[in-house]
C-alpha positions in Angstrom: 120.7 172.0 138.7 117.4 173.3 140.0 114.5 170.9 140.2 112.3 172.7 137.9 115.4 172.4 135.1 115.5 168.8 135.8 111.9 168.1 135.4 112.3 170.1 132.0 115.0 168.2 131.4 113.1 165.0 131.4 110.5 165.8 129.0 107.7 168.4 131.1 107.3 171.9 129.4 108.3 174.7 132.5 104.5 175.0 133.0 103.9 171.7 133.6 106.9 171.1 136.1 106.1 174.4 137.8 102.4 173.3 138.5 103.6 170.0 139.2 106.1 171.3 142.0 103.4 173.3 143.3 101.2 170.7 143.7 104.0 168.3 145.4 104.2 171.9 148.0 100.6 172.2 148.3 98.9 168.8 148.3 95.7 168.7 147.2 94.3 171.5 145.4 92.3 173.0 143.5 92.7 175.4 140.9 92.4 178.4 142.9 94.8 177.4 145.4 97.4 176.6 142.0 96.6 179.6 140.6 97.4 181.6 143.8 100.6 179.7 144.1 101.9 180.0 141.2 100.3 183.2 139.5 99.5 181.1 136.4 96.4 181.8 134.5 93.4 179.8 135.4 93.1 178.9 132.0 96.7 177.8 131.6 96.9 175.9 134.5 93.5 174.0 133.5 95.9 172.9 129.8 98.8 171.8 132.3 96.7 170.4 134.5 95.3 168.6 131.4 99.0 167.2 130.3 99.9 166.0 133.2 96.8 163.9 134.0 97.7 162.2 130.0 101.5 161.6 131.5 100.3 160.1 135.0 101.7 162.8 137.1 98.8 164.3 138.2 95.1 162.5 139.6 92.2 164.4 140.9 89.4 163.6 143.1 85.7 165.6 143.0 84.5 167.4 146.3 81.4 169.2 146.1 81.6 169.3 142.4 85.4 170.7 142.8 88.2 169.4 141.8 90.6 168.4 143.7 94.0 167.6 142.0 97.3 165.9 143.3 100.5 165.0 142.1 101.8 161.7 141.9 104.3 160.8 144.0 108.1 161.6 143.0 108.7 157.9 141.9 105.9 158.4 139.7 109.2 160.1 137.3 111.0 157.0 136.9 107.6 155.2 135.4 107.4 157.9 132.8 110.8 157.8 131.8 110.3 154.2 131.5 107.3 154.5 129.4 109.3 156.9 126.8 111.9 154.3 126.7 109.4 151.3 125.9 108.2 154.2 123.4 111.2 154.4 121.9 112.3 150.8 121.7 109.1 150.5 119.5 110.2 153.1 116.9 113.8 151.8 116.9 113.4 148.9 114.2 111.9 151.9 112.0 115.0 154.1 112.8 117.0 151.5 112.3 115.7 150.9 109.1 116.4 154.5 108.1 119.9 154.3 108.4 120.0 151.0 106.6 118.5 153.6 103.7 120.5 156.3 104.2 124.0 153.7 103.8 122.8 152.9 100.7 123.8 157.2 99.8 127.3 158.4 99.8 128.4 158.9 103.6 131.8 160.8 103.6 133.5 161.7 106.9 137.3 163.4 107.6 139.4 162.2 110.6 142.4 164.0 111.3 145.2 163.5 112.5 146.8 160.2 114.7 143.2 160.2 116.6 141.9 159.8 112.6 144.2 157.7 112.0 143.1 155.4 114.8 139.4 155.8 114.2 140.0 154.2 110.8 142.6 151.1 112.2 139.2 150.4 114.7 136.4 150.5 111.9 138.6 148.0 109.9 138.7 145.6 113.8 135.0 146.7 113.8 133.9 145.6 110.4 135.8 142.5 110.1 136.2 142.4 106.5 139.1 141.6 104.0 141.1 144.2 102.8 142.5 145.7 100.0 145.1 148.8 99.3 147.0 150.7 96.9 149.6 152.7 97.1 151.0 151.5 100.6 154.5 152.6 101.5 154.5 150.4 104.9 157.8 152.0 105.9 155.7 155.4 106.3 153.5 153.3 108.3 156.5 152.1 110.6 157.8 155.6 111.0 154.4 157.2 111.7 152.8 154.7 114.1 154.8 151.6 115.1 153.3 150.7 117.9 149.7 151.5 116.6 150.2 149.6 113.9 152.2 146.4 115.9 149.0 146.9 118.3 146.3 146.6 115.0 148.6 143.5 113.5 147.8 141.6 116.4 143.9 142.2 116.9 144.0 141.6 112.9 145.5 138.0 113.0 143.2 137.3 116.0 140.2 138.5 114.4 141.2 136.4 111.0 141.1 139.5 108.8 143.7 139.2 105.9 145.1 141.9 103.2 146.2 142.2 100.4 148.3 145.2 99.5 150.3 146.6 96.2 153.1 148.3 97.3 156.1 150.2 95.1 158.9 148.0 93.7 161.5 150.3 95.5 159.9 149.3 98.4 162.5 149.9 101.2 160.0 147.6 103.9 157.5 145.4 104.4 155.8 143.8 107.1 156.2 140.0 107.8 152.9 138.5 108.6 150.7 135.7 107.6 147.4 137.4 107.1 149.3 140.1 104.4 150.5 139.7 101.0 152.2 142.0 98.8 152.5 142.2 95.1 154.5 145.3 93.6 153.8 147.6 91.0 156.5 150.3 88.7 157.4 153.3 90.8 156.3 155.8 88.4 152.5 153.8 88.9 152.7 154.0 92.5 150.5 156.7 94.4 152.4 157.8 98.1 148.7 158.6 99.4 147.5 155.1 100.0 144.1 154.0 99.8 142.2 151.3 101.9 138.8 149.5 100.2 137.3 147.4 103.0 133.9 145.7 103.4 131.7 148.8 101.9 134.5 151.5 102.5 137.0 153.4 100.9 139.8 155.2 102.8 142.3 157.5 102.1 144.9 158.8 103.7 147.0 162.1 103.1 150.2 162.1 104.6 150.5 165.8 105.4 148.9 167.0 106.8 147.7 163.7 108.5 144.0 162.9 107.3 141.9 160.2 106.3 139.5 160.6 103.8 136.4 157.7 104.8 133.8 157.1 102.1 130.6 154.7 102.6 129.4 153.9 99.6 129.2 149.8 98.3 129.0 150.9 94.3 132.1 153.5 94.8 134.1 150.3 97.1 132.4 147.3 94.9 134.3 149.7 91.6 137.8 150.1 93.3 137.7 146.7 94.0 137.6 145.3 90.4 140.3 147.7 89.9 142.3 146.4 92.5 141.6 142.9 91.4 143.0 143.9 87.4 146.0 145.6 89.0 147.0 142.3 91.5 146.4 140.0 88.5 149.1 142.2 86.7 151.4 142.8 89.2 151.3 138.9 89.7 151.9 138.1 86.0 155.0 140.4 86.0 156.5 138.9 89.2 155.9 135.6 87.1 157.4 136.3 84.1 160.4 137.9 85.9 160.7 134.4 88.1 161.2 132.8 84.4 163.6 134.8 83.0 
């Protein structure tokens, strides 16, 4: 990458990184000698001039009522980087804050494919919250991903994170574990496309093609919940009454 690109790169217009390359070349000079060096209007190079005295690239002493300008040595760059990072640490509690606003809207996103698929397995890690689902045919789970999934189980129990999960009555498989229980709902109830409700999330996942469906929204995940809740207290009343019989 050329130099000039660099500078540009680092916050100077091409004006200001051309006159301050000129004046790293030169020395010190005045504006004639920029001017001649770099065929920039004497006008222009007066406003660049100007711009890099406010960022600390450039001083300038006065010789017979000339002046007399210098840049700042190349060190000097790592200074004003570090000054537009102190500059933005200050705005990022606002920025912050902004997002914190924007969460509070619907934020959908789309994964696709085994990559998606993943994404939403390390969001659930990430979020550390209890989960709920519907419609969760594990042995789709077993035949899609088995070592994904045996991989997730284990950072799940470590991490404390439990589910609960209503699954079909003609369920061919379920998993064994201590942080998942299962309560089963009729066939013709059960949806194949299961859907995850976690922390302030919903997820859904279409099996073909592969893609999850992620939703951020706590009123849409706070409502699918309660649903959730009616359905387990139903599905657990029916495995009761069956037990009795």
């Amino acid at each position: 990458m050329e130099i000039s690109k660099t500078l540009e790169e680092i916050g100077l217009t091409p004006g200001e990184a051309k006159v301050y390359l000129a004046l790293l070349k030169l020395g010190s000079s005045n504006v004639h000698l920029l001017q001649r060096e770099t065929k920039i209007h004497r006008t222009t190079i007066y406003d660049f001039l100007e711009k890099l005295l406010k960022k600390g690239l450039v001083s300038f002493v006065v010789k017979n009522n000339v002046r007399f300008f210098a840049a700042a040595p190349p060190e000097k760059l790592n200074e004003f980087l570090q000054e537009k990072q102190e500059l933005v640490d200050e705005v990022l509690p606002e920025l912050r804050k902004l997002v914190m606003e924007e969460k509070r809207e619907v934020n959908v996103r789309v994964y696709e494919g085994e990559e998606g698929f993943k994404t939403l397995l390390n969001d659930i890690l990430k979020t550390r919250k209890d989960l709920v689902g519907f419609g969760v045919d594990e042995s789709r789970f077993k035949e899609k991903f088995p070592i994904i999934t045996e991989q997730y189980f284990k950072k799940e129990e470590k991490l404390g994170i439990k589910e609960r999960l209503l699954t079909s009555e003609k369920a061919a498989f379920v998993y064994k574990k201590k942080t998942t229980s299962y309560r089963y709902i009729p066939e013709e109830y059960f949806n194949p496309n299961p859907t995850i409700v976690y922390g302030e999330k919903v997820a859904s996942i279409i099996w073909e093609p592969l893609n999850v469906i992620l939703i951020e929204n706590k009123q849409l995940a706070d409502s699918y919940k309660r649903h959730f809740e009616l359905l387990w207290r139903v599905a657990g009343t029916k495995a009761e009454n069956r037990r009795l019989k």
